[in-house]
N, C-alpha and C positions, 0 to 999 in steps of 0.2 A: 504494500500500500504506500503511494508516493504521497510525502508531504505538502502541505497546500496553503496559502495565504489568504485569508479574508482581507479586502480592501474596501471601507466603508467612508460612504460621503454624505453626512446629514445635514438636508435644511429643512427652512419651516414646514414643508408640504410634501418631503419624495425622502426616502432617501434610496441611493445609489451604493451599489456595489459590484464587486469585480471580485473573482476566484483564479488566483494564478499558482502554477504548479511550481514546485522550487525544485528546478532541475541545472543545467551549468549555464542557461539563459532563461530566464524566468516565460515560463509561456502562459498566457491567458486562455484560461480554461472555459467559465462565464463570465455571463457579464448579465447585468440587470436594475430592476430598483422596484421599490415600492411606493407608488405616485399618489397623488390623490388623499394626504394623509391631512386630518383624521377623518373626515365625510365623507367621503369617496374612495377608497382605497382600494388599489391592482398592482399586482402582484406579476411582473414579468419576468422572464430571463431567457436571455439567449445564448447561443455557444457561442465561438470565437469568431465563425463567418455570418454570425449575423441572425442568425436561423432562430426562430421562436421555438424553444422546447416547451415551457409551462407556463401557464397563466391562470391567475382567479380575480375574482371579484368576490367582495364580501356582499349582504343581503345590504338591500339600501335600508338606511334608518340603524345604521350598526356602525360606528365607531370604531376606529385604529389608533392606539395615541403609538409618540414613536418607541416608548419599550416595549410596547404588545408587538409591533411589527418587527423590531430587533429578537424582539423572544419566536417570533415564528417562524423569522430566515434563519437563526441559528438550529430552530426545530428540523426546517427543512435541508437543512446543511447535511443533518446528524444521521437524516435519511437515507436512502440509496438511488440519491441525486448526485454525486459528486464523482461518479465512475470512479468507486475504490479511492479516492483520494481523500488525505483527514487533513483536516485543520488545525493548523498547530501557531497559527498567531492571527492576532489581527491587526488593520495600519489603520488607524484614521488621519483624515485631514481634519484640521483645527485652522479655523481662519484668523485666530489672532494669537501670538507669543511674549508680545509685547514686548519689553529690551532684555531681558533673560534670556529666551532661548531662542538660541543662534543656529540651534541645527535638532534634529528628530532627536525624541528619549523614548525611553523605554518607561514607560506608565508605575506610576509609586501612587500610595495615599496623597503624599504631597505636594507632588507634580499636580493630581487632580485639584487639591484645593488652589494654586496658583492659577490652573486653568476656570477655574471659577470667578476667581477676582478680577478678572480681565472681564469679565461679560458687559461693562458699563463702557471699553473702548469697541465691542461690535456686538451691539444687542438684540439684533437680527439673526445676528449666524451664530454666536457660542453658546446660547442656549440648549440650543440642536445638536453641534457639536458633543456638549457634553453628556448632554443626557444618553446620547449611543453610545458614550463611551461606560456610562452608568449602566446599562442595561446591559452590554456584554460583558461587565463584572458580575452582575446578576446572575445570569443566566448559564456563565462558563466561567465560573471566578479563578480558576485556573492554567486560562489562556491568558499567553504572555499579549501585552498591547503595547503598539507605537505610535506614538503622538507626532504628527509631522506640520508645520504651520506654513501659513500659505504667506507669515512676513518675512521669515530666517533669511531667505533669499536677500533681503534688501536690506538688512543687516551692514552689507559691506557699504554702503553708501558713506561720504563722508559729510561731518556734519552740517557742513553750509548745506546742504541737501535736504537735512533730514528735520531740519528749525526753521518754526517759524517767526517773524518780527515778533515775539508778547516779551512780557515779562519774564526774566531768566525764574523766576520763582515757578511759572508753570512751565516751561520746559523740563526744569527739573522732578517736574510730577510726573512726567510724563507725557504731556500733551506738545507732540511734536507728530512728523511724517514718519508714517510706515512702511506704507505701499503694502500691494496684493499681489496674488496671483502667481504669486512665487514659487510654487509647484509644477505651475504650465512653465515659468520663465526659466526655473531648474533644467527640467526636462528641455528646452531645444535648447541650451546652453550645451549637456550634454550630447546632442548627437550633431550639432554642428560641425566638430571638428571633420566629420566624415562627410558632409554635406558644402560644407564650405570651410577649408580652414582661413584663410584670409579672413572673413567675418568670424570664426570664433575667439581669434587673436587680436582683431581689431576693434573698429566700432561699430555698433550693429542697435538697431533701432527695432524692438518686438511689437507687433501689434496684437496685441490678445482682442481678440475682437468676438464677443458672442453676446450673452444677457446679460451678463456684466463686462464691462469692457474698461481695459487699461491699456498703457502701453509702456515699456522699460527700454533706458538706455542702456547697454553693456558694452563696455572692453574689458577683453581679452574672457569673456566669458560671468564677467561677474558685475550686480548690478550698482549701476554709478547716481540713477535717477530715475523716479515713476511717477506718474498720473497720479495715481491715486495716494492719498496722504492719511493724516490720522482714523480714518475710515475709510469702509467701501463706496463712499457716496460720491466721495472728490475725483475728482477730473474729468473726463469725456462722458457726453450721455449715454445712457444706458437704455436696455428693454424697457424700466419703469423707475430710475431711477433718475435724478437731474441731471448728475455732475457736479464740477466747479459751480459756484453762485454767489455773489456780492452778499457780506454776509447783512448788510445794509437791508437786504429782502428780509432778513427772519424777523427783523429789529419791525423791520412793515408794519409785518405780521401779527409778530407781538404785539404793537400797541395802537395799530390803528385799526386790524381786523379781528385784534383778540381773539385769535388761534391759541390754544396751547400748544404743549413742546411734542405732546403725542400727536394732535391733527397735525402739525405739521411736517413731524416725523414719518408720518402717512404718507403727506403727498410728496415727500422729495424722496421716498421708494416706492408707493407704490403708484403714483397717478400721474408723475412727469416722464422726463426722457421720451424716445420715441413715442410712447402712450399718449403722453401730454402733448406735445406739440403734433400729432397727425389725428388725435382721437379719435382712431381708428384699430390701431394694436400696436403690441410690442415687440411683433414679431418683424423681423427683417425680410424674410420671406413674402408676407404679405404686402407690406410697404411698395415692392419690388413691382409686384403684380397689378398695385391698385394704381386707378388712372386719376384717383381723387389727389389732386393738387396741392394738398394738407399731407397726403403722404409725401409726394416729393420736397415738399417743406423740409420734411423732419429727413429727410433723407439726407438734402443738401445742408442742413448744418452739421449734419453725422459728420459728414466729411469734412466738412471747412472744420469742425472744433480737433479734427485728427490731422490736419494739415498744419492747422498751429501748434499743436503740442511736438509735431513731428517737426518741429523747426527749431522749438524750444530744448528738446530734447538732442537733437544735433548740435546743438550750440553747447550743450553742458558736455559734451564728448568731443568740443572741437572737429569737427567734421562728420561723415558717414561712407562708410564703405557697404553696408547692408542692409537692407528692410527687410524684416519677414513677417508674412503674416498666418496668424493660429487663429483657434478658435470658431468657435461653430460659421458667424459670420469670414472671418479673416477664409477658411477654409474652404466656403462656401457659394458663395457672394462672388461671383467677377465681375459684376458688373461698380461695386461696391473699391475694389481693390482697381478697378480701371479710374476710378472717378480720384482716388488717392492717389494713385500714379503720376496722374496725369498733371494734376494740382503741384507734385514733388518734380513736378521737369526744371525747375531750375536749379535743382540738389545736381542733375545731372542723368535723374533718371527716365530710363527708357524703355518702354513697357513694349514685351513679346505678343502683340494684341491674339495670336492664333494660340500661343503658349496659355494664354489665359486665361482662354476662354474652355481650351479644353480639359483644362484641369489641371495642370504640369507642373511638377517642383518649381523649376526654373522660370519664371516668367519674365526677367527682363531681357532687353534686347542684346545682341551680343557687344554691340557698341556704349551699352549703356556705364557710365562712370559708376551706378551704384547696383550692387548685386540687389534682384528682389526674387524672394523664395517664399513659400506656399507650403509649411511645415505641419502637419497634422500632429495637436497636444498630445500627450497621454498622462496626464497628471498620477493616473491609477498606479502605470505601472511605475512612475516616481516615489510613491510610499509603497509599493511592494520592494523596490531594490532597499528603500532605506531599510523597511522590517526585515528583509533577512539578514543584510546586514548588521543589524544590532543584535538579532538571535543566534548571530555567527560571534 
């Protein structure tokens, strides 16, 4: 019976997971998630090519909170679902580490309660986070767990980077830039070198482009500056989230439309970013499709606020030799990556328009001064190398 890795990603409403085998290159075995949580709740997984093996639904008017769904995929694990393979750890992502941890640990009492006190710097995601990691204590208190955070990555940043103009008294609190997504930004760090080394040694500009969207300067593979700052909220708009915003609006807010901290916590996740500005969806897909005028709104400032930050960004790295783009959108999207390109031709770049459309790693032109690649994420299998790693 070969050994196996649980890799779990909890938010408000799904959570996600991946089963990979620990052999002398880690291979994904399934992959799946439980969506729809707690009203609605399905239950899918597929193998490695994609292929739907199982699926349920619960009775409508029946409830899934996330340790009952943690307690059922572990049920279902323990089945004779995993073709002879046993599980012998698990990895989570954790979206926030705050300035302690700089790289994945191996799960203690104490480690948990650190990761609890951080819930007031992402109180959207580390609640979710935690509580899976609560519920597979629960349920297998004897499977080893690895904590892996989506800030570690941006850790290396130096400080003029990472401060903002306040009082030194609350930098010292804490309340400085994090950045995200450092998992995805991890991952094509690492397979650059094989993909482009010139950009893994140089300066290379990420664009994580999906429902949440950042983007991260690196040289020589490690991160220098990002988008996104003391929260997920800051920089480029999102599926439903703002972005950057004068914080001048919330002051508005507060005292002219007497919003409180929740309503307005509301609408800069969930009722702005593409949502807000096409009121239409958050989906980029649709946008794409729709001939309603309000979507190309929200389309073209998608681009112009990525064409700023991607200038901004170039400038903190003194030049660019690469752009690549990830992410559901970044991946997906050519017509999205043609509209950035093309806005970036005075960096030098030079968009492969037939490479682009078809799908193709490489898509800028051969004459172009800035390399642009088309790298597909694997966050998952980034906390599967860290957890065997640590149980090594």
């Amino acid at each position: 019976m070969a050994d196996a890795i649980l890799v779990l990603n909890a938010g408000s409403s799904s959570i996600k997971f991946s089963i990979f085998v620990i052999e002398a290159k880690l291979r994904q075995l399934l992959r799946g998630q439980i969506e729809g949580l707690p009203r609605t709740p399905r239950f899918v997984v597929n193998d490695d090519h994609g292929e739907t093996l199982e699926e349920k639904k619960w009775d409508s008017g029946g409830e899934l909170s996330h340790p009952e769904a943690i307690e059922f995929l572990l049920t279902w694990a323990r089945g004779k679902k995993l073709q002879g393979h046993s599980i012998v750890a698990a990895g989570h992502r954790v979206v926030h580490g705050g300035v302690r941890f700089d790289r994945p640990v191996l799960l203690t009492p104490s480690i948990l309660a650190d990761l609890e006190s951080l819930t007031p710097l992402a109180p959207l995601h580390q609640p979710h986070n935690v509580a899976a990691i609560k519920a597979v204590s629960e349920h297998a208190a004897n499977l080893p767990q690895v904590v892996c955070f989506d800030t570690s990555f941006h850790l290396t940043q130096p400080a003029v980077a990472r401060n903002f103009a306040i009082p030194r008294r609350w930098t010292d609190a804490g309340i400085r830039r994090y950045g995200f997504h450092g998992l995805s930004y991890e991952y094509i760090a690492s397979v650059l070198p094989e993909i482009d080394p010139q950009a893994a040694t140089g300066r290379t500009v990420v664009a994580h482009l999906g429902n949440g969207v950042s983007m991260c300067a690196m040289r020589g593979g490690r991160s220098i500056a990002t988008t996104m700052g003391f929260t997920a909220l800051d920089g480029l708009p999102m599926g439903t989230r703002s972005g950057s915003i004068d914080p001048g609006v919330l002051l508005y807010w507060l005292d002219h439309e007497h919003k409180s901290a929740r309503q307005i916590e509301h609408l800069l996740y969930h009722e702005s970013g593409l949502l807000g500005v096409s009121g239409i969806s958050s989906d980029m897909r649709s946008l794409l499709q729709s001939s309603d005028p309000r979507a190309l709104e929200a389309i073209e400032l998608f681009v112009y606020r990525i064409g700023r930050e991607l200038g901004s960004l170039a400038a903190a790295l003194g030049g660019l030799d690469a752009l690549v783009f990830t992410g559901g959108i970044g991946e997906n999207a050519a017509a999205v990556r043609t509209s950035v390109c093309q806005g970036a031709a005075w960096f030098g770049v030079q968009l492969d328009v037939q490479a682009n459309d078809a799908g193709e790693s490489r898509i800028s032109a051969p004459a172009s001064r800035v390399n642009v690649w088309v790298i597909p994420t694997n966050e998952e299998l980034m906390i599967a190398r860290h957890t065997r790693s640590l149980l090594a």
